[in-house]
C-alpha positions in Angstrom: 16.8 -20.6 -1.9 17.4 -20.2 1.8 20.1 -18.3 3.9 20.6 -21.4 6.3 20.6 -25.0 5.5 17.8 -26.3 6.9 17.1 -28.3 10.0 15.7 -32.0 10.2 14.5 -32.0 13.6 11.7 -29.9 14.9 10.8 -29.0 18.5 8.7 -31.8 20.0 5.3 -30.9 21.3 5.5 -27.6 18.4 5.7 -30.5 15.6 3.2 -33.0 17.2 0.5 -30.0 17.4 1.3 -28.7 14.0 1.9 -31.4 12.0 -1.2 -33.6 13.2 -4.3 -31.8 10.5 -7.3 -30.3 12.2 -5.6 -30.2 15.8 -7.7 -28.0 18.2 -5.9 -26.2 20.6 -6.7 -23.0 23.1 -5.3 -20.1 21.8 -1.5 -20.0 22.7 2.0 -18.7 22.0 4.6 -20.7 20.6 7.8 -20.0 19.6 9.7 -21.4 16.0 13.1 -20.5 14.2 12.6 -19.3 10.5 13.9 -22.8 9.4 11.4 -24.3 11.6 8.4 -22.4 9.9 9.7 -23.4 6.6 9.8 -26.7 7.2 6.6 -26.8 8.3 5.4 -24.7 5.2 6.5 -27.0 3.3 4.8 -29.4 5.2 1.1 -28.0 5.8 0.5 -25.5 3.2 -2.4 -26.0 1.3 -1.2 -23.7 -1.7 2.2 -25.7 -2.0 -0.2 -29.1 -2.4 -2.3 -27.6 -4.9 0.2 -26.3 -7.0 2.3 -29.7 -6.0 -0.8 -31.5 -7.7 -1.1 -29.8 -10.7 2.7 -30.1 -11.4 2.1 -34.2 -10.9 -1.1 -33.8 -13.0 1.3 -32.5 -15.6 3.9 -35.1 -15.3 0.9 -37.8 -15.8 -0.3 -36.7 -18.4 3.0 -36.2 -20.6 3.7 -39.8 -19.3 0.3 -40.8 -20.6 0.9 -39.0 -24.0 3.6 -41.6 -25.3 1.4 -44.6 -24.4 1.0 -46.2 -27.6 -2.2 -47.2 -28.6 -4.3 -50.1 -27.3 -4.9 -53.2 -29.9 -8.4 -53.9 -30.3 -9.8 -57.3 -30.3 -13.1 -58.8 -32.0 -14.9 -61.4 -32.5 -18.1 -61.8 -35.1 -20.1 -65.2 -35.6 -22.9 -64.9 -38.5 -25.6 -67.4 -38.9 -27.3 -67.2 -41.7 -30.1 -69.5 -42.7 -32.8 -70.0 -46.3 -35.4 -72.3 -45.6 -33.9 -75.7 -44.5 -30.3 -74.5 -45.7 -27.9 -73.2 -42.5 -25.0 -71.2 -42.7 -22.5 -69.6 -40.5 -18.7 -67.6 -40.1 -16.8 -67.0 -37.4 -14.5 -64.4 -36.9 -11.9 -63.6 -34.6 -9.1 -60.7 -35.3 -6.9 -58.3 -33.6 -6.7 -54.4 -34.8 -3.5 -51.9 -33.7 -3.9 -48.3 -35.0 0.0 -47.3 -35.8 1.4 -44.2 -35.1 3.0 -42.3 -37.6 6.9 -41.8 -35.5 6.7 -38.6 -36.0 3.2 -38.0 -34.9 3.9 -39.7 -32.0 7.8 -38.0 -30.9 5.8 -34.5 -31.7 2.8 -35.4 -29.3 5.4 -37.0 -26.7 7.2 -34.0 -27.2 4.6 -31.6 -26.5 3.1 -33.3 -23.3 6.8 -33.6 -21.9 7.3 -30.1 -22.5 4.2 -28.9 -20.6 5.2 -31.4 -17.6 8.7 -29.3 -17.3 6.7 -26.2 -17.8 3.8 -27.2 -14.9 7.2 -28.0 -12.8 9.0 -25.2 -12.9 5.4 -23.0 -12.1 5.3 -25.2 -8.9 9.1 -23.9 -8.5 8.1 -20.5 -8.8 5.4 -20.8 -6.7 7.1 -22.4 -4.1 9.5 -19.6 -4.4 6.9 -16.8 -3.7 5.3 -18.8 -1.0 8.5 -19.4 1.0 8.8 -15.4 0.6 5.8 -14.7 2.0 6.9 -17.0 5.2 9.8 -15.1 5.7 8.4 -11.8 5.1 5.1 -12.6 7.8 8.1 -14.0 10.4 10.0 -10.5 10.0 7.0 -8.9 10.5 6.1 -10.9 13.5 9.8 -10.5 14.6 9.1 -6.5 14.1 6.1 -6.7 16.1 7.2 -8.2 18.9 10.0 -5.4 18.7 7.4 -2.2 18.7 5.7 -4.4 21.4 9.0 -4.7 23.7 9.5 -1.0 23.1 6.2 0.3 24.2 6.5 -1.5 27.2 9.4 -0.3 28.3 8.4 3.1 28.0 5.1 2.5 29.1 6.4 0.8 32.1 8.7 4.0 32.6 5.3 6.3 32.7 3.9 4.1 35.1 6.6 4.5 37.7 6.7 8.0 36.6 2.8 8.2 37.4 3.4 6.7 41.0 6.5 9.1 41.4 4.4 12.0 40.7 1.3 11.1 43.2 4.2 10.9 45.5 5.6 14.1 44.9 2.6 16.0 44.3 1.6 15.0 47.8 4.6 16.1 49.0 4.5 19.4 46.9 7.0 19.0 44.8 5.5 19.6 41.5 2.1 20.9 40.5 -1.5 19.6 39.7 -0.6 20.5 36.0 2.7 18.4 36.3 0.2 15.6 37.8 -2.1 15.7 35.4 0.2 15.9 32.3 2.3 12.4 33.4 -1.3 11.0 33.7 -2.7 11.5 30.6 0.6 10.2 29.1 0.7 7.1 30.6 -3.1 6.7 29.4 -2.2 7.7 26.1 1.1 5.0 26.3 -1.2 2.3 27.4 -3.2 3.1 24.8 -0.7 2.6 22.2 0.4 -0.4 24.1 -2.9 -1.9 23.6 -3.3 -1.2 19.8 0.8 -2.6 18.9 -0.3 -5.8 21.5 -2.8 -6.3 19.0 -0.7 -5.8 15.7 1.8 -8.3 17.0 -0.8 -11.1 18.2 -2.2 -10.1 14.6 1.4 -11.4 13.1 1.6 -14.1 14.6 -1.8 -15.5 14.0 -0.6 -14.9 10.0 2.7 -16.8 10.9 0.9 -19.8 11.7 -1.7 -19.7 9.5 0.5 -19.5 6.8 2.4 -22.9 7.9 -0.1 -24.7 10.3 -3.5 -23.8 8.3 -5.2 -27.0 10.1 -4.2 -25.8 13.2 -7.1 -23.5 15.0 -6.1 -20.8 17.9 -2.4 -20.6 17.7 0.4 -17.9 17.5 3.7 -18.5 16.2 6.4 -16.1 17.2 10.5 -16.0 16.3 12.0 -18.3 18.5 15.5 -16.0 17.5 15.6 -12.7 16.0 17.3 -11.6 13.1 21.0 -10.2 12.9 20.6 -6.3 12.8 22.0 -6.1 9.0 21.4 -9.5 6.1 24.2 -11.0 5.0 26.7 -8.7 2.5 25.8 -9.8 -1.3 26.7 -7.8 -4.2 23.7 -6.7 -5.6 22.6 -7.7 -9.0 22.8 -5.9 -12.4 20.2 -5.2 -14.4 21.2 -7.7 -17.0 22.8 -10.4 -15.2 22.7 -14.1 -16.4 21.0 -14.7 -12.8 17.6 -14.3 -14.9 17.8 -17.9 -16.4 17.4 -18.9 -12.9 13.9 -17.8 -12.4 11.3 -21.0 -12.5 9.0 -18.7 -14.2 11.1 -18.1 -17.3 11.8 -21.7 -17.3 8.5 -22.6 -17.6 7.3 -20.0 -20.3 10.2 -21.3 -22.2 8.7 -24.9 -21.7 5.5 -23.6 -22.6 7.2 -22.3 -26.1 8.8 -25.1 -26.7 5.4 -27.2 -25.7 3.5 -25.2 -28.0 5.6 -25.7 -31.4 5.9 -29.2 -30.6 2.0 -29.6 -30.3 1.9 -27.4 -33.6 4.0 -29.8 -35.3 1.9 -32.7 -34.1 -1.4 -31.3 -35.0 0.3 -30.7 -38.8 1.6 -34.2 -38.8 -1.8 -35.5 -37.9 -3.1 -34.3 -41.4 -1.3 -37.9 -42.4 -4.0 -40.1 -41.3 -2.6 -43.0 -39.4 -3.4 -46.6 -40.5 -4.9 -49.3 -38.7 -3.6 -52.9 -39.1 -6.0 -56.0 -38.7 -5.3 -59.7 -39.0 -7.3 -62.5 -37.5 -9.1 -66.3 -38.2 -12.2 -67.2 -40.3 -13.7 -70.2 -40.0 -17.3 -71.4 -42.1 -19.8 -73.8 -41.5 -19.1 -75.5 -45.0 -15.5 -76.4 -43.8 -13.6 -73.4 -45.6 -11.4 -71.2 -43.0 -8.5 -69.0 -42.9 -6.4 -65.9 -42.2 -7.5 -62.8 -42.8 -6.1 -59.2 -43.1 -6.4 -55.7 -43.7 -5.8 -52.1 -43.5 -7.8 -49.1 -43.1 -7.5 -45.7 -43.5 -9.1 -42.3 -42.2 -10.5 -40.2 -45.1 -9.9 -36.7 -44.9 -12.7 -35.1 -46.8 -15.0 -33.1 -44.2 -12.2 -32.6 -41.8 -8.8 -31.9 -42.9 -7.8 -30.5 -39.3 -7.1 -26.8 -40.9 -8.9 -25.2 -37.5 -6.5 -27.3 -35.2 -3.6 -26.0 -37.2 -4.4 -22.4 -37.0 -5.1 -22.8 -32.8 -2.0 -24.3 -32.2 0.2 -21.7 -34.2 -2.1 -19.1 -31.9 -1.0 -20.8 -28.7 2.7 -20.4 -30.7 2.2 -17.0 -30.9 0.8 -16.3 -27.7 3.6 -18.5 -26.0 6.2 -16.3 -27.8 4.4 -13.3 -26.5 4.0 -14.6 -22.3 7.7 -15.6 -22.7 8.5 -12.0 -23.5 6.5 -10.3 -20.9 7.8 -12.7 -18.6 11.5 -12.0 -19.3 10.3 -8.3 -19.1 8.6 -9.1 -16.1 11.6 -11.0 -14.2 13.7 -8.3 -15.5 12.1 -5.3 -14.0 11.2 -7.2 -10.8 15.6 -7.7 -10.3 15.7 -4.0 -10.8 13.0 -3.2 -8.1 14.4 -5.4 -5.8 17.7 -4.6 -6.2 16.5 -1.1 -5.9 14.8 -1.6 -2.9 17.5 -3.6 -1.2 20.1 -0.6 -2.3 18.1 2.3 -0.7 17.2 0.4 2.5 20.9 -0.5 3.0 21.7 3.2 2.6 18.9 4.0 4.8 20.5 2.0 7.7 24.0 3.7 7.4 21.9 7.1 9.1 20.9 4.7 11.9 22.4 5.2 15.2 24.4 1.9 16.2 23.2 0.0 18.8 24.9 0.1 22.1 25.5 -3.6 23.7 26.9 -1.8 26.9 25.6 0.4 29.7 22.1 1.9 29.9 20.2 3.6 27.0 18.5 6.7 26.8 15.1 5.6 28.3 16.8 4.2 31.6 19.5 7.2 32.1 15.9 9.6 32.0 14.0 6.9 34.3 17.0 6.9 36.8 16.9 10.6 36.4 13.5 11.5 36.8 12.9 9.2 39.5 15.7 11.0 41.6 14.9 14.2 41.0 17.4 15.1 38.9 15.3 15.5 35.4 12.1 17.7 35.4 8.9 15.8 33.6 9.0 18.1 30.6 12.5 15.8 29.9 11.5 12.8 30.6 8.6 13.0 28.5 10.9 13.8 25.6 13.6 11.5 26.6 10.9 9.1 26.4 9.3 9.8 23.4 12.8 10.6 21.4 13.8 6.5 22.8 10.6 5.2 21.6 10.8 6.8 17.9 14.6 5.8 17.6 13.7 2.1 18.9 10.3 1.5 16.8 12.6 3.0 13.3 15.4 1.0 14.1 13.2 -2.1 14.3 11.1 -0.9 11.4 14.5 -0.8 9.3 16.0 -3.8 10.5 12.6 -5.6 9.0 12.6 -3.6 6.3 16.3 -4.9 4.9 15.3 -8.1 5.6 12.1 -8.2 4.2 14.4 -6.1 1.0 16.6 -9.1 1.1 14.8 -11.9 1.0 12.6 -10.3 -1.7 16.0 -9.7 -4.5 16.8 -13.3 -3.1 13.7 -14.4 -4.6 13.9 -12.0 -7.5 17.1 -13.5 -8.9 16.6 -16.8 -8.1 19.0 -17.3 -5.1 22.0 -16.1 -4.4 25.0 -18.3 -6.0 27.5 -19.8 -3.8 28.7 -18.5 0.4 27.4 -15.0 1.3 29.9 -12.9 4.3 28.2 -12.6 7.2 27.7 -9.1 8.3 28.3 -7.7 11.6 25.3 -6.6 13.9 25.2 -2.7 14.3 
């Protein structure tokens, strides 16, 4: 379900601290590609090997459920005695228990059915984990984004602060005018301080997401993301792309699971028979084979309550199988939503200039010569600093909107056309 195929190799000294459980290191910055932090993920993540092991617990069991019965062996010697006469039998014989076929297919089955079911909710978790990866990279890729912006403006205000001592000295502008720059730098640091903290805050969730046994680390994009996702059509609301979500595989399973249990539990009203043959031998010489068969009684029990649970856990398998198709079907529509009104959102986006200076160095180079009173470059500033932190915001945003209708439908089918950067 990923963009990119994935790479085998990881960076040296990130893998050997990441991959090695319970690895104590002082608190530092390192920096992965989204294919690295899902390989580790996949690697490390402590959700992933519970719901790993309960998908194996599922498979074992449903492997276990066709086992066929053990035989049973025994062995009986009986002295008996009157007075001076003596008297003894021996026994030995071997008992199998034999399955009705169709008790036995119906159980199989049943247990099979559940193992596919308990696989395909480890797909669909997997799925949602993997989303929540990519989404906590974006996020520390937007972070690091608000972080570079406030920065440069901050730096700007600085050298605006120390151009103003200068030139107040010198007359040039007034206390006001000296006072003003001052409390916007302090009010930029400020700001600085607080987004400093958001993005360290990212990254910590980054790496605790794929390195949880790993203590005082930060993981940060090693690359950031093209400005747009790739160009995919986006998907109707009843498109066959559905049937690919684990999670309606596996409340199918489950359906299916249930009626085959169901039609074990009525088959089981057939008592099965159990077969014994075996040896006897007597003190007075006599001996021989013996044999036998032996039969449950259904008097007390005739299994009525088993029936009537397993045709609720019918009925409430046919009823989670259509919330979930519900479910998966409203969730395509959200995403595809989503994705659809961010992508339109982008279009009112200035495009991004790869050449020549921007807005915020034109007003620094300005102001610092003179040329722009403070009054500009305080707007020139701030105007630069809103544009860069919504253009970051909405680059996360579509990606964030993409990978969630990715995950909502299952993966996208076959090459996707790379899109240009803004």
């Amino acid at each position: 379900m990923r963009v990119n195929i994935r790479i085998s190799s990881l960076l040296g000294v990130t893998a050997t601290l990441l991959l090695i459980p319970g690895t104590a290191v002082s608190q530092e910055l390192r920096r992965v590609t989204l294919e690295e932090a899902l390989d580790l993920f996949e690697r490390n993540s402590r959700d992933l090997r519970v719901a790993r092991a309960e998908a194996a617990e599922a498979v074992g069991a449903a492997r276990q459920a066709v086992a066929y019965p053990n035989p049973t062996v025994a062995a009986f010697r009986e002295p008996l005695s009157d007075g001076d006469r003596r008297y003894s039998e021996s026994t030995l014989s071997l008992s199998q228990r034999l399955v009705w076929p169709g008790t036995r297919s119906a159980a199989g089955d049943a247990a099979r059915l559940t193992s596919v079911s308990a696989t395909a909710r480890f797909a669909a978790d997997s799925a949602r984990l993997e989303f929540e990866v990519k989404q906590a990279f974006v996020d520390a890729e937007r972070a690091e984004r608000a972080e570079h912006a406030l920065l440069r403006v901050t730096t700007v205000f600085r050298e605006g602060d120390r151009s103003a001592g200068e030139r107040y000295r010198e007359g040039d502008i007034s206390l006001y005018e000296r006072r003003r720059i001052e409390a916007e730098r302090v009010r930029y640091e400020a700001r600085l301080a607080e987004v400093e903290l958001e993005a360290a805050a990212a990254r910590r969730r980054l790496a605790t997401l794929v390195a949880p046994d790993v203590d005082a680390l930060e993981l940060a994009p090693a690359s950031a993301h093209a400005a747009l996702p790739p160009d995919v059509a986006s998907a109707p609301a009843d498109s066959a792309q559905f049937t690919r979500r684990p999670e309606i595989a596996a409340a199918e399973s489950a359906l299916a699971s249930a009626v085959a249990s169901a039609s074990a539990v009525r088959r089981q009203r057939i008592p099965d028979l159990t077969a014994t043959g075996g040896y006897k031998t007597q003190s007075d010489g006599l001996d021989g084979v013996i044999f036998g068969l032996s039969v449950d009684l259904p008097l007390w029990d005739r299994g009525a309550g088993a029936i009537d649970a397993a045709e609720a856990r019918v009925a409430a398998a046919e009823s989670r199988l259509a919330l979930t198709r519900r479910g998966v079907r409203n969730d395509v529509r959200r995403a595809a939503d989503r994705y659809r009104s961010t992508v339109r959102r982008a279009r009112f986006l200035t495009a991004e200039q790869d050449e020549g200076p921007d807005l915020l160095e034109i007003a620094g180079t300005a102001y610092s010569e003179g040329e722009m009173e403070l009054l500009e470059l305080l707007d020139a500033a701030e105007a630069h600093l809103e544009a860069a932190l919504a253009a970051s915001s909405l680059r996360a945003d579509l990606w964030i909107s993409f990978y969630d209708l990715e995950r909502a439908v299952g993966g996208f089918d076959g090459p996707i056309n790379e899109r240009e950067d803004i």
